[in-house]
C-alpha positions, 0 to 999 in steps of 0.5 A: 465614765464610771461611779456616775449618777447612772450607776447608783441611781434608782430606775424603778421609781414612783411618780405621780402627774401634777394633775392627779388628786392628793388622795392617790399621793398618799396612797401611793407613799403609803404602799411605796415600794421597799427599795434594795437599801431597805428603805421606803420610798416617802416622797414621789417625783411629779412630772407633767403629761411630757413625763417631764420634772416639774416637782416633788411630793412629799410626806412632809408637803402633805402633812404640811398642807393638812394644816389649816393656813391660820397656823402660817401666822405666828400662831402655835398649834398647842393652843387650838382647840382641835376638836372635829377639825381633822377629818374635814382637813383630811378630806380637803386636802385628800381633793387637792391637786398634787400640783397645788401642793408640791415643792417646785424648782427640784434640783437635779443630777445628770446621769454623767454626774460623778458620784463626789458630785452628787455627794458635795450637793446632797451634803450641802444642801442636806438633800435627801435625794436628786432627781436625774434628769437625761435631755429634759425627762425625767430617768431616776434618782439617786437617794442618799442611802443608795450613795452610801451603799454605793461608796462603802458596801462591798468597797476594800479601800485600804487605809 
């Protein structure tokens, strides 16, 4: 079936085991690979030992849980005095363990998928990518760039 998930998805990714630190995370966002789009990578798949999706990472989770969990209640960070306070964050946070910090429950695409599919979820839900998922492992993923490039580079469609 043409214009599917598994032609525009990427097969070259970065991922990363649940039980790795979050310090190799980080290194591996911040030394992410330039995809044919021109974009960065800035979030990585995260599988267990079966190779199989069991969330993402990303630099928004990371920056989230640098956080100290104080300001999840109500209070403002412009407020607190943050004097000494980064590096033993950094240095907490940096020990963790990617799955104690990840977004579970990632929603997925089939390599079947077509493209319109892949569209109306991704727009819906303003997802910046979709993990495919092919008999429970994880094979690529389609990033809403990619879609783009796909639907309109390259394309004569009159009208």
């Amino acid at each position: 079936m043409p214009d599917c998930a598994r032609d525009i998805m990427v097969r070259d990714f970065d991922s990363i085991n649940e039980n790795a630190p979050v310090e190799q995370a980080i290194t591996k966002i911040l030394e992410g690979r330039l995809r044919p789009t021109g974009y960065k990578t800035v979030s990585l798949m995260v599988t267990n030992d079966m190779q199989q999706l069991v969330g993402v990472v990303t630099l928004f989770d990371i920056l989230y849980h640098l956080r100290p969990t104080f300001l999840n209640f109500g209070i403002d960070g412009e407020y607190v005095a943050w004097e000494g306070m980064l590096e033993p964050a950094v240095r907490e946070l940096k020990g963790k363990q990617v799955k104690n910090i990840m977004s579970r429950g990632a929603v997925t695409a089939s390599p079947d998928d077509h493209v319109m599919a892949l569209v109306d979820r991704m727009v819906k839900n303003k997802y910046r990518r979709l993990p495919v998922v092919d008999n429970g492992r994880l094979t690529g993923i389609v990033y809403v760039t990619d879609v783009f490039h796909y639907l309109f580079k390259n394309r004569n469609v009159n009208g």
